[in-house]
TISE-84198 format. One record per residue (C-alpha): residue number from 1; residue in three letters; chain; x, z, y. Coordinates in steps of 0.1 Angstrom, whole numbers, plus 2048, in hexadecimal, padded with zeros to 3 digits. Layout:
! TISE-84198
+-----+------+-----+-----+-----+-----+
| seq | type | mol |   u |   w |   v |
+-----+------+-----+-----+-----+-----+
| NUM |  ALA |   A |   X |   Z |   Y |
...
+-----+------+-----+-----+-----+-----+
***
This chain:
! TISE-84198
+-----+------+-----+-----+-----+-----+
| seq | type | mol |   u |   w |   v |
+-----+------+-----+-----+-----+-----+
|   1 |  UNK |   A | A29 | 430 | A35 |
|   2 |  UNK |   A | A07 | 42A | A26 |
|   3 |  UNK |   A | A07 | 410 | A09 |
|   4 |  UNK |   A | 9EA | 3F6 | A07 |
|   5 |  UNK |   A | 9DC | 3FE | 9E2 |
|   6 |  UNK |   A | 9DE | 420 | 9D3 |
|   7 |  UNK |   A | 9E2 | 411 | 9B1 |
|   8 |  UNK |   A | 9E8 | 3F1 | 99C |
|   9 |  UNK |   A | 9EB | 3E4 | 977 |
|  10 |  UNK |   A | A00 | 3CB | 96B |
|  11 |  UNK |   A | A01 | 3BF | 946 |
|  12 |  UNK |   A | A0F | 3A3 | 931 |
|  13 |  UNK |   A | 9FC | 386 | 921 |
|  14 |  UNK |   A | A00 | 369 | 910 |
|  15 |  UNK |   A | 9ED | 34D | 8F8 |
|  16 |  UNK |   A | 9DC | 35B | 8D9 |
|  17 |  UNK |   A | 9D6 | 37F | 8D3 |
|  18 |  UNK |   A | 9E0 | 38C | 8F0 |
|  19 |  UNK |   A | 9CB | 37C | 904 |
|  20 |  UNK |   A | 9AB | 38A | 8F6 |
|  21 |  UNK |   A | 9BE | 3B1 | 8F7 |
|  22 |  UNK |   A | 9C8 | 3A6 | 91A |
|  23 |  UNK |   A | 9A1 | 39E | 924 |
|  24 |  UNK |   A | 996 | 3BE | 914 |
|  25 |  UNK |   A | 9B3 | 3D0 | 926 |
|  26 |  UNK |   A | 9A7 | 3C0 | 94A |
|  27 |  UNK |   A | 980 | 3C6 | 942 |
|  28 |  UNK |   A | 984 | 3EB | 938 |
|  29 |  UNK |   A | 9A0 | 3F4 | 95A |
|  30 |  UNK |   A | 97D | 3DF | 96F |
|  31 |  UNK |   A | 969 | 3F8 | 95F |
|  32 |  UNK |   A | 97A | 414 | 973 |
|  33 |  UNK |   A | 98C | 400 | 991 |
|  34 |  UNK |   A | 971 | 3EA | 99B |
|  35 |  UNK |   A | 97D | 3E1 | 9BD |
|  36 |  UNK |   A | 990 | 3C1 | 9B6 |
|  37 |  UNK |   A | 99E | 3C6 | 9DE |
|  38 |  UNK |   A | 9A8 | 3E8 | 9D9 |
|  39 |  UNK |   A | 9BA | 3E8 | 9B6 |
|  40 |  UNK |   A | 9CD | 3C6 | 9B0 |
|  41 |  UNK |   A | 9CE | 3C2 | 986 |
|  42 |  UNK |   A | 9EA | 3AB | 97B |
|  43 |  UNK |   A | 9F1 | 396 | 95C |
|  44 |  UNK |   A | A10 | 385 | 957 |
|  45 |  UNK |   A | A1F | 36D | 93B |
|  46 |  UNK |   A | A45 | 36D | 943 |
|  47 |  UNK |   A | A56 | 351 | 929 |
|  48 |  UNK |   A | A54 | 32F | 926 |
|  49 |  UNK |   A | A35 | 324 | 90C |
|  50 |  UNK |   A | A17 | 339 | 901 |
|  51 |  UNK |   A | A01 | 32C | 91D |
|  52 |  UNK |   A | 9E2 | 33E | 91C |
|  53 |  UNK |   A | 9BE | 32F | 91D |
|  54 |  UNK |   A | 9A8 | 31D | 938 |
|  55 |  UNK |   A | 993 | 338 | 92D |
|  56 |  UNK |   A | 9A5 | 356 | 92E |
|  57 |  UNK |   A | 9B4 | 349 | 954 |
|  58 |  UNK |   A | 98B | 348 | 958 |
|  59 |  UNK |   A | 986 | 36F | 94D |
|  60 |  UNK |   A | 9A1 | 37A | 961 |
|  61 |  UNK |   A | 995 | 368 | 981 |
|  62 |  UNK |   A | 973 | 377 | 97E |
|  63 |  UNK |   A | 97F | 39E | 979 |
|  64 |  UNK |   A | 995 | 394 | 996 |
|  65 |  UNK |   A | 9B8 | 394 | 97F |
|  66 |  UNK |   A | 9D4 | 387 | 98F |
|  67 |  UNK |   A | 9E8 | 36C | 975 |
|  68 |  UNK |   A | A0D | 366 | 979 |
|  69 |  UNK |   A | A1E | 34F | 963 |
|  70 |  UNK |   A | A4B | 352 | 96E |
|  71 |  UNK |   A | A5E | 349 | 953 |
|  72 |  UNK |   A | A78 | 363 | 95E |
|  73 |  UNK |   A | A7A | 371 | 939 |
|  74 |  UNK |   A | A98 | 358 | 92D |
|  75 |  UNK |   A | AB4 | 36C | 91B |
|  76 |  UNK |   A | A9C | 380 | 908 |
|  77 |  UNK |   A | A7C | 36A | 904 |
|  78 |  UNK |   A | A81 | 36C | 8DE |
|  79 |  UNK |   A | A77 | 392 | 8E5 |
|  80 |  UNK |   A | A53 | 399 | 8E9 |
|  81 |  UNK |   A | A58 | 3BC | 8F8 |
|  82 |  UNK |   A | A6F | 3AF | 911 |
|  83 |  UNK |   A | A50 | 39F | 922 |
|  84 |  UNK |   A | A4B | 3C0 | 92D |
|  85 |  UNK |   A | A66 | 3C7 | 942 |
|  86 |  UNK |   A | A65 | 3A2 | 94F |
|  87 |  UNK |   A | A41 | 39F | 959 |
|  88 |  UNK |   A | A42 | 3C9 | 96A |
|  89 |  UNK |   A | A61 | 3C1 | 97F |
|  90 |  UNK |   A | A50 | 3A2 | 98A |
|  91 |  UNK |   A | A31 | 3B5 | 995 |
|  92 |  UNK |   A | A48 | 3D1 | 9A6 |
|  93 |  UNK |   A | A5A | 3BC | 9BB |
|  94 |  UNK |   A | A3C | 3AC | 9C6 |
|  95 |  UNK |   A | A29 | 3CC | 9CE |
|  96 |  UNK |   A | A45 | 3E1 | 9DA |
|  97 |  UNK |   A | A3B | 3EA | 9F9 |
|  98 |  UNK |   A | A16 | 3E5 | 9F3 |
|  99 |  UNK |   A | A0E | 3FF | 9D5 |
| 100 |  UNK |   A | A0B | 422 | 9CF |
| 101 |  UNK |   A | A0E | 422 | 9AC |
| 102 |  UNK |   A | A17 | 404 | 997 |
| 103 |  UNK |   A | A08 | 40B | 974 |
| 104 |  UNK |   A | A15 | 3F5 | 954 |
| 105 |  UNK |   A | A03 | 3F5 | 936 |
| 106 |  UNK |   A | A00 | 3E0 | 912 |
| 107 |  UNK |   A | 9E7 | 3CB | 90B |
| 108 |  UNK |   A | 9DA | 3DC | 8ED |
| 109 |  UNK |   A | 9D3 | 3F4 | 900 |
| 110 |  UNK |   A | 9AC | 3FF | 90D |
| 111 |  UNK |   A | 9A2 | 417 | 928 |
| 112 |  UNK |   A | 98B | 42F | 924 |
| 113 |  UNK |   A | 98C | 44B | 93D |
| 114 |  UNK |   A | 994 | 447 | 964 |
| 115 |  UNK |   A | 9BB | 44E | 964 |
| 116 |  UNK |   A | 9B9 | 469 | 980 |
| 117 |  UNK |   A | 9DA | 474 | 975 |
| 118 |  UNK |   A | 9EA | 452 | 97F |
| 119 |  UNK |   A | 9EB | 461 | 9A6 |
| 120 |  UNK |   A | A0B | 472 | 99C |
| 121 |  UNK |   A | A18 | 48D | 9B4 |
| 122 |  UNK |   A | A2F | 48B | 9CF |
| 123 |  UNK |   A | A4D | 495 | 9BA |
| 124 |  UNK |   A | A47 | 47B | 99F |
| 125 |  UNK |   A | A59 | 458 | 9A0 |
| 126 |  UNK |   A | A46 | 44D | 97F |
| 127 |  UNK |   A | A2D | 45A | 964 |
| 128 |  UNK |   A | A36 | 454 | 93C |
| 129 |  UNK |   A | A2C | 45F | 91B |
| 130 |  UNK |   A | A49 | 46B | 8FD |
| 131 |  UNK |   A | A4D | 456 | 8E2 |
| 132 |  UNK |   A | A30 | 456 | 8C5 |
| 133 |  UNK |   A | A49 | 463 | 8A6 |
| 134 |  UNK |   A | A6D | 45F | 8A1 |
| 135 |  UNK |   A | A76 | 43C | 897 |
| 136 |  UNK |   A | A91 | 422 | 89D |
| 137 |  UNK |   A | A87 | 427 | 8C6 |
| 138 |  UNK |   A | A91 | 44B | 8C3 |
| 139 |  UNK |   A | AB3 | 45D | 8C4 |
| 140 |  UNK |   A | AB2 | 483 | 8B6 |
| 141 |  UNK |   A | AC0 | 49B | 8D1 |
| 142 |  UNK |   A | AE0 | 4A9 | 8C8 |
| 143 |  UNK |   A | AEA | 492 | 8B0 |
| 144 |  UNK |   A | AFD | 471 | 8B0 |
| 145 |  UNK |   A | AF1 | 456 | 8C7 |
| 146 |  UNK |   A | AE5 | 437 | 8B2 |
| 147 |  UNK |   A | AF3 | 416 | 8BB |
| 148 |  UNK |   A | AD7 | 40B | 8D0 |
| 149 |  UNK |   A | AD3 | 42A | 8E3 |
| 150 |  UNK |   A | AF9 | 428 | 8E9 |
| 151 |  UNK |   A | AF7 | 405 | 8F2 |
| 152 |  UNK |   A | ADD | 40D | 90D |
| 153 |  UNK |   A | AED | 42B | 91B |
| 154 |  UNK |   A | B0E | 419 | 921 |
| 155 |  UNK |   A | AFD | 3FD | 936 |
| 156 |  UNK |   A | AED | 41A | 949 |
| 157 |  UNK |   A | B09 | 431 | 94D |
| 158 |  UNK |   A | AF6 | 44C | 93E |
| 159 |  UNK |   A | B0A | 46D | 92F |
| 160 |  UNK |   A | AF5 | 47F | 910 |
| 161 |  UNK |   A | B00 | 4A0 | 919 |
| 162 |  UNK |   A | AF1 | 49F | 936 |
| 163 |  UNK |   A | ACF | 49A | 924 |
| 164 |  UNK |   A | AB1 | 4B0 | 91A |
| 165 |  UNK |   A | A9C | 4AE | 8FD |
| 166 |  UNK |   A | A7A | 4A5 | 8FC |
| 167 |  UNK |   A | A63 | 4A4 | 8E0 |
| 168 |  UNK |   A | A51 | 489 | 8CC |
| 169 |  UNK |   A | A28 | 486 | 8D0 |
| 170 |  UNK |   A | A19 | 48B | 8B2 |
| 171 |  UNK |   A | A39 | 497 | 897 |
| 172 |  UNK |   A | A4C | 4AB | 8B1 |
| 173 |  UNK |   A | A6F | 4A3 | 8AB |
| 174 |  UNK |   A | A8B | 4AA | 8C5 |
| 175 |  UNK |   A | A93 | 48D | 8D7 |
| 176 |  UNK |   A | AAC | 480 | 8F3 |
| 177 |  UNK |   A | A92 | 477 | 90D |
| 178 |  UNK |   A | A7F | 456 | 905 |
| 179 |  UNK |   A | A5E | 449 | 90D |
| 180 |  UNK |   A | A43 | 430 | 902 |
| 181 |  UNK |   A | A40 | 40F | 913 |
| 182 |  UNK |   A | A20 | 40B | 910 |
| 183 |  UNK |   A | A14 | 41C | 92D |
| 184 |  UNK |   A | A2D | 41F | 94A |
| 185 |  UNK |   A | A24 | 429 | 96D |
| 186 |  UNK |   A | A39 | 427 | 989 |
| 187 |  UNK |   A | A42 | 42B | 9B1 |
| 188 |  UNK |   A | A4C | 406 | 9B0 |
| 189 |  UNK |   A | A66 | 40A | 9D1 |
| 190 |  UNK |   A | A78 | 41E | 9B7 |
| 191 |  UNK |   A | A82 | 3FC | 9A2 |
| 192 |  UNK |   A | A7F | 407 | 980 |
| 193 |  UNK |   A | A6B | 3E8 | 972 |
| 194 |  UNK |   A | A8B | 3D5 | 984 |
| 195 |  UNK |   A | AA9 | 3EC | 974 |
| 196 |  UNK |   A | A98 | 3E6 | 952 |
| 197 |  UNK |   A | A96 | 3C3 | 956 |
| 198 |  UNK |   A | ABA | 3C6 | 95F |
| 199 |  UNK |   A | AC3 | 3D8 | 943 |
| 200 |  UNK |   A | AB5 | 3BF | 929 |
| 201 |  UNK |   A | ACC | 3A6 | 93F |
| 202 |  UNK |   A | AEC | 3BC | 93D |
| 203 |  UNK |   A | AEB | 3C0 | 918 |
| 204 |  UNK |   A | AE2 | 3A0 | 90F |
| 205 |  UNK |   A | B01 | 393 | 921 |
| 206 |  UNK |   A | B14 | 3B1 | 910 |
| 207 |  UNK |   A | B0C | 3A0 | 8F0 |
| 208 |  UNK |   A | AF3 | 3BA | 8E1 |
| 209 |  UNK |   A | AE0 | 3A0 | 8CC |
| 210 |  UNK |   A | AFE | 39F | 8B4 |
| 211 |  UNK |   A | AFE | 3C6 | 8B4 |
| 212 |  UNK |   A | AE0 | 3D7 | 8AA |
| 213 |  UNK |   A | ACC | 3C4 | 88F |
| 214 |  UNK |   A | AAB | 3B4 | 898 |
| 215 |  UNK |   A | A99 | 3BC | 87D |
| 216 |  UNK |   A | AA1 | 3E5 | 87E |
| 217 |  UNK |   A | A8A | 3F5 | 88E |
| 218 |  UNK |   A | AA9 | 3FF | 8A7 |
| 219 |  UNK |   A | AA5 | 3D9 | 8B6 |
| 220 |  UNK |   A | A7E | 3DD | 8B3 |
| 221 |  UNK |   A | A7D | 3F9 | 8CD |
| 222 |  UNK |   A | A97 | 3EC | 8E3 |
| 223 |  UNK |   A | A7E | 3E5 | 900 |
| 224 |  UNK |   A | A79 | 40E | 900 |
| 225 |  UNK |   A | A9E | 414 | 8FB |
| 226 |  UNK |   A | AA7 | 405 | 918 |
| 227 |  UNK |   A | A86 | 411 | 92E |
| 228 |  UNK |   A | A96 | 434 | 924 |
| 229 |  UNK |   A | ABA | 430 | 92F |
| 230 |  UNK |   A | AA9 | 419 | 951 |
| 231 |  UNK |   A | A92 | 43F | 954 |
| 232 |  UNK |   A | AB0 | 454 | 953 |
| 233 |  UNK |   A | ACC | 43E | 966 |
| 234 |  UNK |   A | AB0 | 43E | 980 |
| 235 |  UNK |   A | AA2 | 45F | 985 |
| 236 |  UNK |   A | AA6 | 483 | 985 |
| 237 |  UNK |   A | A92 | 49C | 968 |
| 238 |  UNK |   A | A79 | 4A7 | 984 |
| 239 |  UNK |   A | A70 | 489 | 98B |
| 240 |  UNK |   A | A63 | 47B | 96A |
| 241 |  UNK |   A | A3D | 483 | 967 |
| 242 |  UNK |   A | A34 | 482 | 93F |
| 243 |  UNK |   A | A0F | 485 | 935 |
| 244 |  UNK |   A | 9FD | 48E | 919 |
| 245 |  UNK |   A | 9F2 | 478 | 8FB |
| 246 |  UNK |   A | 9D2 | 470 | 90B |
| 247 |  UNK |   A | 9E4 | 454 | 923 |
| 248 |  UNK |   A | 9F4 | 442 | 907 |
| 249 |  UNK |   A | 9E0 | 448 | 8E3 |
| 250 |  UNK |   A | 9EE | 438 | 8C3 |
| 251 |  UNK |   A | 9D0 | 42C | 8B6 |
| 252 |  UNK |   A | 9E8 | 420 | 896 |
| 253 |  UNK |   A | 9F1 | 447 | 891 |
| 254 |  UNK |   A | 9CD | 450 | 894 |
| 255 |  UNK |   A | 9CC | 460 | 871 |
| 256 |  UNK |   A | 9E9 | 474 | 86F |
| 257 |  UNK |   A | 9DD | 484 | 895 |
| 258 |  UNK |   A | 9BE | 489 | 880 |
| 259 |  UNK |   A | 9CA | 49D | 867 |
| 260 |  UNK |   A | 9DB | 4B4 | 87B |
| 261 |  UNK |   A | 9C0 | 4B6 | 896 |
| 262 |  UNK |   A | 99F | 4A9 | 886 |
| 263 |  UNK |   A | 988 | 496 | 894 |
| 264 |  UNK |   A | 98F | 48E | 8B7 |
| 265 |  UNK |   A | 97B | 486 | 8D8 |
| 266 |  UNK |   A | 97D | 465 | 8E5 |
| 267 |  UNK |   A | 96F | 46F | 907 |
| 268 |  UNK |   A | 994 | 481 | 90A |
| 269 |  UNK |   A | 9A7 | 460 | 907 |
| 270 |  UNK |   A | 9AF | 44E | 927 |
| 271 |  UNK |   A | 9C7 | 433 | 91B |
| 272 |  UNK |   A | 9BD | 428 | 8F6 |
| 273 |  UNK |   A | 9DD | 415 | 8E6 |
| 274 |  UNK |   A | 9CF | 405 | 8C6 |
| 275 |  UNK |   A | 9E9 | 3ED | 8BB |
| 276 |  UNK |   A | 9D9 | 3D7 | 89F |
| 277 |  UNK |   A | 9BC | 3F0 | 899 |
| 278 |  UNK |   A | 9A1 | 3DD | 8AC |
| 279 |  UNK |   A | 99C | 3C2 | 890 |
| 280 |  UNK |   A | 984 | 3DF | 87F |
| 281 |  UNK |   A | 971 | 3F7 | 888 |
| 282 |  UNK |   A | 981 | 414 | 86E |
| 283 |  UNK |   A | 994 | 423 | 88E |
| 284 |  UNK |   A | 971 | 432 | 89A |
| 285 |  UNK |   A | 96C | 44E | 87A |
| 286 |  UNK |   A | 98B | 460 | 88A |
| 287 |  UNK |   A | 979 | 466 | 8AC |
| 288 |  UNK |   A | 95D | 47A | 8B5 |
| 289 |  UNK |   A | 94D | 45F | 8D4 |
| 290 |  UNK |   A | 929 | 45C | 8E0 |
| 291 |  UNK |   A | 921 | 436 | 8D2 |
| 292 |  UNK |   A | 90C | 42E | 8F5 |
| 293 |  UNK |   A | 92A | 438 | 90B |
| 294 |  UNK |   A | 943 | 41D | 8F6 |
| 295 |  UNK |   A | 928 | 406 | 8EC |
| 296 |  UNK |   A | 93A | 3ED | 90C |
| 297 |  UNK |   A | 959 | 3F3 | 8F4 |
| 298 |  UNK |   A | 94E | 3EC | 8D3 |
| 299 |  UNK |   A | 936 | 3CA | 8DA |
| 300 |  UNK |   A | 958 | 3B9 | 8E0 |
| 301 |  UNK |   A | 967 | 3C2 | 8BE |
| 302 |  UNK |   A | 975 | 3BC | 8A5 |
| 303 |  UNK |   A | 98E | 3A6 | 8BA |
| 304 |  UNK |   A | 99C | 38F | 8A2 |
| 305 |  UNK |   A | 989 | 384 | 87D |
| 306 |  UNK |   A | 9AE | 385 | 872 |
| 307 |  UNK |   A | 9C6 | 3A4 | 87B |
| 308 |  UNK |   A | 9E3 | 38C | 86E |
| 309 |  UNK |   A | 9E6 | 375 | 88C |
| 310 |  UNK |   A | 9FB | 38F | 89F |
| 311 |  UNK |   A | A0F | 399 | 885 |
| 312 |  UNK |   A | A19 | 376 | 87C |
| 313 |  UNK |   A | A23 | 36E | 8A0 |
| 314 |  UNK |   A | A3A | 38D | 8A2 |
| 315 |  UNK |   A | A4A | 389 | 880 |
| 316 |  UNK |   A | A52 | 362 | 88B |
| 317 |  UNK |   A | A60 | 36C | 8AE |
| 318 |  UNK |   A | A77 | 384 | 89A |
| 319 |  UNK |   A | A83 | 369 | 883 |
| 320 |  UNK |   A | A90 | 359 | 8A0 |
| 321 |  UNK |   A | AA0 | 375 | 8AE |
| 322 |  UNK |   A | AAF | 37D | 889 |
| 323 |  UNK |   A | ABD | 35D | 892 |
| 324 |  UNK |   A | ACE | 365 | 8B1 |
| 325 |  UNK |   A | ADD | 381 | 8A8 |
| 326 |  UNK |   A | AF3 | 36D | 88A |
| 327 |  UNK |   A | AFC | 359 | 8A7 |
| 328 |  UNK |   A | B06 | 372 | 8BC |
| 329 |  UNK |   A | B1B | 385 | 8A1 |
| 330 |  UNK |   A | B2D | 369 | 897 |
| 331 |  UNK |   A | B36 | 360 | 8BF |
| 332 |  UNK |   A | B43 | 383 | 8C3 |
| 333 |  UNK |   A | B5A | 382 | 8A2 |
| 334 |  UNK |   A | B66 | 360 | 8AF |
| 335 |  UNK |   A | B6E | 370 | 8CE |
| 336 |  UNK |   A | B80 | 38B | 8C0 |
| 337 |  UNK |   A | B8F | 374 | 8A8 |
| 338 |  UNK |   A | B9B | 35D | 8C7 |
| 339 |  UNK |   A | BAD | 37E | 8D6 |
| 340 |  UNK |   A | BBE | 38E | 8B8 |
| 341 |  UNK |   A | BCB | 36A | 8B5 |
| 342 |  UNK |   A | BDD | 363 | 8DA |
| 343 |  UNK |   A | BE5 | 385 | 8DC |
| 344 |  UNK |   A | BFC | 37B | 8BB |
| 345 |  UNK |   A | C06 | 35F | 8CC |
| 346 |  UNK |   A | C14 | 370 | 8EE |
| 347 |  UNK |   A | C23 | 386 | 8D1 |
| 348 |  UNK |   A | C37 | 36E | 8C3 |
| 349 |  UNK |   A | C3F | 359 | 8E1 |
| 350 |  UNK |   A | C4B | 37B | 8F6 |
| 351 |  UNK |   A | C65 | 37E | 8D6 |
| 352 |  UNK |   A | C6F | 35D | 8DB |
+-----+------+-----+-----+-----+-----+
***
């Protein structure tokens, strides 16, 4: 059957610095999609709070940006990188039947380059990129699964050994397969924006909050833990597309991919992923780049006077979530508490 759009974008926003990446985002997907009838862009803000400007509703309206605001994120709305599961699965159950390709990206992210390589092939059921470097959201083939990783695979009913290795982007370590979210494209009759929205359900209600610490970097990359074990419970090797570095670029590892590959050409990237590194202009030594072709790219920026802003909001969301997860550890200890302490009293009363 012949879907209505070939392709569309959905993204996350919400009030204060997300709304200006968010804007850029939109603007620079216009710059290459133009037909506001013929590839629908969403943005969605799915928590309670963090309502977004009359102004930034204005922007999106005139580059033809769809807004959705469904508090559907509840359980994990302490979570910023939940959002992303939230607000995709929202979008995929609305376009189901009506897209191609359903295509989420980050908001800090730009594009550059028209993503020909979104059309993926008929034997592809989505398109990622690897993990940057082994962190906290990585799990080093062969060895021992970490407790997140082994969290996630147990909700997912996913067996190790039955896993390849894959390598890390830019240090090339061994890795059981895991991929970025920041740039996820999918067949969206599949469901896997849905099964990864269930999976942050199923382990919040298997009490993983008072398991993995939220301020390791295990509990930082939980979002791509469990987009990993959602991949795999979901789909078959073959049918995992992974692209190059081009489609997802760390703009925050820029120097280090410098000094192994000097200077590189930004005419290459399609999908820039600068993080924080838009408050300044530094990024741009790294990158050889004709200024005329970007000049629509860098008369918006810097983005912020003050790189802080986001920083501040993500350590204060995590303070909160530190919170929850004493709560959470002291529930389950009750709990087992409450158990040792009947079954000691059907003990004693079966002796009676």
């Amino acid at each position: 059957m012949t879907k209505k759009y070939r392709i569309a974008f959905v993204f996350i926003v919400e009030s204060g610095d997300l709304e200006n990446k968010a804007i850029l985002l939109g603007e620079s997907l216009r710059k290459f999609f133009p037909s506001t009838t013929e590839v629908p862009i969403y943005a969605v803000r799915p928590r309670k709070g963090k309502e977004i400007s009359e102004n930034t509703k204005s922007r999106f309206k005139n580059l033809g940006i769809s807004y959705i605001y469904d508090p559907v994120n509840v359980v994990w709305r302490n979570l910023p990188f939940a959002n992303q599961a939230y607000g995709s699965a929202l979008v995929e159950d609305k376009l189901k039947d009506d897209v191609e390709v359903l295509a989420y990206l980050d908001a800090d992210i730009v594009c550059l380059k028209y993503p020909v390589n979104l059309y993926m092939s008929a034997d592809k059921q989505i398109l990622v990129t690897p993990v940057d470097v082994f962190s906290g959201g990585a799990a080093k083939y062969g060895e021992s699964l970490p407790v997140n990783f082994k969290f996630s695979y147990e909700i997912n009913n996913i067996n190790a050994k039955n896993l390849w290795p894959i390598l890390t982007k830019i240090d090339r370590i061994e890795i059981y397969p895991c991929f970025n979210s920041g740039f996820i494209a999918v067949r969206p009759e599949i469901g896997i924006f849905r099964k990864w929205r269930e999976t942050f359900e199923i382990s919040a209600r298997r009490g993983y909050f008072g398991i993995v610490n939220p301020f390791s970097q295990a509990f930082f990359y939980t979002d791509q833990v469990f987009l990993a074990s959602t991949i795999l419970s979901k789909l078959e090797r073959n049918e995992i597309g992974v692209l190059d570095n081009s489609y997802n670029f760390p703009l925050n590892l820029v120097q280090k991919i410098s000094n192994n590959e000097g200077k590189i050409d930004l005419k290459e990237i399609v999908f820039l992923h600068y993080h924080h590194s838009f408050y300044d202009m530094e990024w741009t030594k790294f990158f050889n780049f004709d200024e005329a072709e970007i000049s629509w790219l860098t008369s918006k920026l810097p983005l912020f006077k003050d790189r802080h802003t986001a920083v501040y909001r993500h350590k204060a969301e995590y303070i909160r979530q530190y919170a929850l997860y004493y709560y959470w550890k002291i529930k389950l200890f009750l709990s087992k508490f409450i158990k040792i302490v009947s079954s000691k009293n059907q003990s004693i009363d079966s002796t009676k």
